[in-house]
N, C-alpha and C positions, 0 to 999 in steps of 0.2 A: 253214792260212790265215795268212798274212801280217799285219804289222799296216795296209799300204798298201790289203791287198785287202777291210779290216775296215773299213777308213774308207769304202772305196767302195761298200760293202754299205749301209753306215749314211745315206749320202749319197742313195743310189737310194730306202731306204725312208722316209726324211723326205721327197723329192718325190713318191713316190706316197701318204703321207698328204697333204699340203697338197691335189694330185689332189682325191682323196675330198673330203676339206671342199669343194676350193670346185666339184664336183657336187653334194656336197649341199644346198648352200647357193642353187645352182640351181635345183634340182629345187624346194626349200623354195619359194623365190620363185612358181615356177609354180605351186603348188600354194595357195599363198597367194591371186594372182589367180585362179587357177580360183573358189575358193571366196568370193571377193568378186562375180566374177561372177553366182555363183551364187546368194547373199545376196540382190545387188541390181542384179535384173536392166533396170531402168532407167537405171542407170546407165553412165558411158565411164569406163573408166581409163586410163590414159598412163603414162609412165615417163620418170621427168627429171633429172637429175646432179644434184650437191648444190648447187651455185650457183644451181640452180633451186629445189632444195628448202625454203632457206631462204625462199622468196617465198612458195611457194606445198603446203608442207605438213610431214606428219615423215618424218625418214629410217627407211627399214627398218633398212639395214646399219649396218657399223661401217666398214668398207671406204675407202683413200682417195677411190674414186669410189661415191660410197652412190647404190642404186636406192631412189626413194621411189615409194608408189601415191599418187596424186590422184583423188578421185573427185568428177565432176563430173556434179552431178544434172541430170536434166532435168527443171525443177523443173514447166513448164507442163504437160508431159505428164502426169507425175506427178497434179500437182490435179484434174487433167483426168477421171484414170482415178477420182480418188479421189470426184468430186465426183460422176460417175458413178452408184458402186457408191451413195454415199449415197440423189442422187433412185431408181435402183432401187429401196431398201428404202424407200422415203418413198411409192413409188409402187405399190406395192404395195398391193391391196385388204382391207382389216379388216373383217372380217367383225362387225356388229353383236349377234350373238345367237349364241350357241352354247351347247347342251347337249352333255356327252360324258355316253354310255351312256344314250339315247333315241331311238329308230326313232319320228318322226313316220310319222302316218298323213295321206291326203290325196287330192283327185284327181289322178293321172298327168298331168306337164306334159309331161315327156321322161323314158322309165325310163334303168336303169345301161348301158344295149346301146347306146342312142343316143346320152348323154351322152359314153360312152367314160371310160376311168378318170383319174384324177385323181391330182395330187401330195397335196393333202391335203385338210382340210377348209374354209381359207380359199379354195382354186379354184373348191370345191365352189359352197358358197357364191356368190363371185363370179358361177357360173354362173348362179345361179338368180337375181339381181343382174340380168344381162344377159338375162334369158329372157324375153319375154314373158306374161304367167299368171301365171309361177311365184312366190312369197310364202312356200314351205316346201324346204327341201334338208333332203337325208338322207346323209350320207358315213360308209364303213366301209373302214379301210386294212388288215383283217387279212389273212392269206394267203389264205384262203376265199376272201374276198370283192374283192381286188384291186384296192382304190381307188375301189370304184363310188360312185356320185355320183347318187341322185333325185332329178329336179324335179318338185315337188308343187305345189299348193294349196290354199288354204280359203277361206271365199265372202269373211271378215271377219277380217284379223288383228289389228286391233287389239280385237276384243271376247273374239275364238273361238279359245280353244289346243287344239290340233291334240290328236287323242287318239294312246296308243300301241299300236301292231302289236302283235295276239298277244294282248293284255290286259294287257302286261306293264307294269311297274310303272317310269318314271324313274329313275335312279340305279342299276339293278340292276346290279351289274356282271357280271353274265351277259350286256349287252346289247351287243356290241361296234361298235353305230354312235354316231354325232354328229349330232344336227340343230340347226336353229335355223330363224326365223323370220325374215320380213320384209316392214317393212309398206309394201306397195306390189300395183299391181295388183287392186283390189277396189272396190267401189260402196259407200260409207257410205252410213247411214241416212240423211243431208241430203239424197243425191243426189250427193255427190261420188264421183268416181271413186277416188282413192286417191290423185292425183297432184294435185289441187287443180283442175282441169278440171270447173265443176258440169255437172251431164247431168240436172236436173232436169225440165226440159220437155221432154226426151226419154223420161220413162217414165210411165206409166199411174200417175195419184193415186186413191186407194182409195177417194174419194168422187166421182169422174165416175160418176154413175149414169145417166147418161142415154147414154153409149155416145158420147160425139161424138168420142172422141179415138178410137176404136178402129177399125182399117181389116180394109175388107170379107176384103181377100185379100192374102196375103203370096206373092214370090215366090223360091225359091229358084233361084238360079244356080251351075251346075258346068261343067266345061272341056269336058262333052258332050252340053249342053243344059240347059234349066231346064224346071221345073216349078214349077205354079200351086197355091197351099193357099187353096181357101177358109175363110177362119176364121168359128167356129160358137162365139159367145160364149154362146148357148142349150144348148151342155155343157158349158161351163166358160169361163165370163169370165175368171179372172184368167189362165188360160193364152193366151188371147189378148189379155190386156191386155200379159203378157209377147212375146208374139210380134209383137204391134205396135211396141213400142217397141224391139224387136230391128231391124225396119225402119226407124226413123225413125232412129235414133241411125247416124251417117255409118260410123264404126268399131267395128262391135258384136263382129265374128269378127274382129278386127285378133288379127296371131298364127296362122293358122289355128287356132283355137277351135273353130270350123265345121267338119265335116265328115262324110262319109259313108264306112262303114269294115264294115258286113257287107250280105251280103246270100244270101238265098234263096230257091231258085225255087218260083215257085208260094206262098212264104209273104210276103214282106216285104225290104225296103230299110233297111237299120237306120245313124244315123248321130247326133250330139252337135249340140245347140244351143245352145255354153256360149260365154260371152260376158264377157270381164272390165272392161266400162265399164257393161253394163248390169244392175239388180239383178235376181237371179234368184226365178223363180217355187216358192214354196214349198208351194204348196197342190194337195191331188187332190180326185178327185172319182168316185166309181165309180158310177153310174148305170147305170140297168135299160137297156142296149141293146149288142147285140153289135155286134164289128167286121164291116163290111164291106167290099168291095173298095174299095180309094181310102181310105179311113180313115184319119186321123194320130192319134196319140195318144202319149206319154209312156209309154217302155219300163219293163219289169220291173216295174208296177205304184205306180214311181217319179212324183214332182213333174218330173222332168228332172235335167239339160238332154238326157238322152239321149231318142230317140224315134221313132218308125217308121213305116211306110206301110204297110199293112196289102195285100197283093197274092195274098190267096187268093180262088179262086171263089167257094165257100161261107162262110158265114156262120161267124168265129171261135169254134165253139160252146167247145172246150175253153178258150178263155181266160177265158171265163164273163164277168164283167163286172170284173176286176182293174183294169183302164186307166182313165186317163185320156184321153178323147179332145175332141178340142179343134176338129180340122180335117178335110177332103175335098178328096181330088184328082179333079176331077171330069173337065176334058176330055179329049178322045182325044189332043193330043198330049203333053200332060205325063204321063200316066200311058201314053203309048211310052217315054217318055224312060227313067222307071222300070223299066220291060220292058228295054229295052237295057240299062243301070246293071248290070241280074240278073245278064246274060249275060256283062257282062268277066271280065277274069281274074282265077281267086278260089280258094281254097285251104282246107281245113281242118287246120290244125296240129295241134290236139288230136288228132287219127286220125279212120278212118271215122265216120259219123253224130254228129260234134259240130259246133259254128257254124261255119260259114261264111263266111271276111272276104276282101273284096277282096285283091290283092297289093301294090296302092297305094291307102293311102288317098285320098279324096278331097275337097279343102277345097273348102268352098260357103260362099255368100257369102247373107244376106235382104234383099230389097231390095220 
């Protein structure tokens, strides 16, 4: 090779280096924007000579014609998104009261089926916040248990802390839920409801001895009839002092509180008289007289608020005198009504020969 053909060698591979650099310098550049882009995705970029760069930012290159990026915020948008995310988190509900590693105990307001699962224990909460009744949550995120979420109660939160499930002991960390309390929802000792609403001339004072506030008969309403209670303060006063003021007070079942939820043939209508504006009746009374047909009285041997219609022929001998009985359904068509109630649709979940419950509960209303 020549020294002519050496020059031209040399000549060809210094312009396919310059080539290279200014691809790479190319590529660079895009890759540059790509990842500004991608930084800051609210943002516009542009690309502007150097005559312009001097105005309006720095040069990348070195280049007689230098590529610069501008980045030109959008700044409303921006605060916009920002101020957002803030009320968001501002907006979001703080749960007052939390224990970790404590299962409250309590009455069922909505169990974890109904509730459906939950992100945490502030939702939790929240829920029972939004519930009607409810004053107790129970939340557990573990894999078991999958976020479930209980709404409970108790009659008093500000006096009465909830006990715990099982027997177990607060703090234990074997215990992998969260609860907490809250006070709302309940009838103080003055008469107030819990929300500052007093309901005092709504319920039975423990020294009307002479019966003038108490009504003869209370009526229960359902979506497939009502039935008549006459109330028998001569077995139990304060159970009708409670069931009168269950009528008188406008919104005593407000929530569906009220309802009817087992039933069986030939024995009984069984259904809840729980009420969270008015104070509930604490007191039984077992006395020498068996159930009869039509009979009301306070389930399981219980003050309430659960309680039942007694719908056997014969005389409740095996119940013995366990009950509380308070009232009598006495006419023919309130105690059809009951007769029909038997008959809906109704299931036993536990398997053959256990209770018997409706497949839709049924809210009732006392009036």
């Amino acid at each position: 090779m020549n020294k002519k053909q050496e020059a031209k060698l040399v000549t060809c591979l210094l312009l396919f280096a310059i080539i290279l650099i200014s691809v790479a310098r190319l590529f660079r550049k895009h890759e540059h924007l790509a990842r500004l882009r991608e930084d800051h995705p609210h943002h516009e970029t542009v690309t502007v000579t150097t005559s312009e760069a001097n105005k309006k930012g720095r040069a990348d290159d070195d280049d007689g014609v230098r590529a610069i990026t501008v980045i030109k915020e959008n700044a409303g948008e921006t605060m916009n998104r920002k101020n957002d995310r803030i009320n968001d988190k501002n907006d979001r509900f703080r749960c007052p009261d939390v224990h970790k590693h404590a299962e409250y105990d309590g009455a069922v307001v909505l169990d974890g089926v109904s509730v459906g699962p939950v992100e945490d224990f502030e939702r939790c909460c929240e829920k029972c916040e939004n519930a009607v009744g409810c004053n107790v949550w129970v939340f557990c995120k573990e894999n078991w248990c999958k976020g479930q979420c209980w709404l409970k109660r108790i009659e008093n939160p500000e006096i009465e802390k909830p006990m715990m499930r099982n027997g177990a002991v607060e703090g234990d960390l074997n215990v992998y839920w969260t609860s907490g309390v809250l006070i709302k929802d309940f009838v103080r000792e003055n008469g107030d409801d819990g929300v500052g609403y007093n309901r005092k001339n709504n319920s039975m004072n423990d020294d009307d001895d002479n019966g003038s506030k108490l009504k003869k008969s209370v009526t229960i309403t359902t979506a497939v009839g009502n039935f008549r209670i006459t109330l028998k303060p001569e077995w139990h006063k304060k159970s009708v002092e409670y069931l009168s003021a269950l009528a008188n007070a406008e919104d005593a079942c407000k929530g569906k509180s009220c309802k009817l939820y087992r039933v069986e043939p030939g024995f009984l209508v069984q259904g809840v008289l729980r009420s969270f504006t008015v104070k509930s009746n604490k007191e039984t009374f077992q006395f020498q007289k068996l159930m009869e047909y039509g009979d009301v009285g306070w389930a399981g041997g219980s003050a309430g608020p659960d309680f039942f219609v007694y719908l056997g022929v014969k005389p409740a001998t095996w119940l013995k005198f366990d009950h509380t009985i308070w009232g009598k359904v006495e006419d023919k068509a309130s105690l059809d009504v009951l007769e029909n109630i038997v008959k809906m649709d109704s299931h036993t979940p536990g398997g053959p020969n256990t209770m018997r419950f409706l497949r839709e509960e049924m809210p009732i209303d006392v009036i």
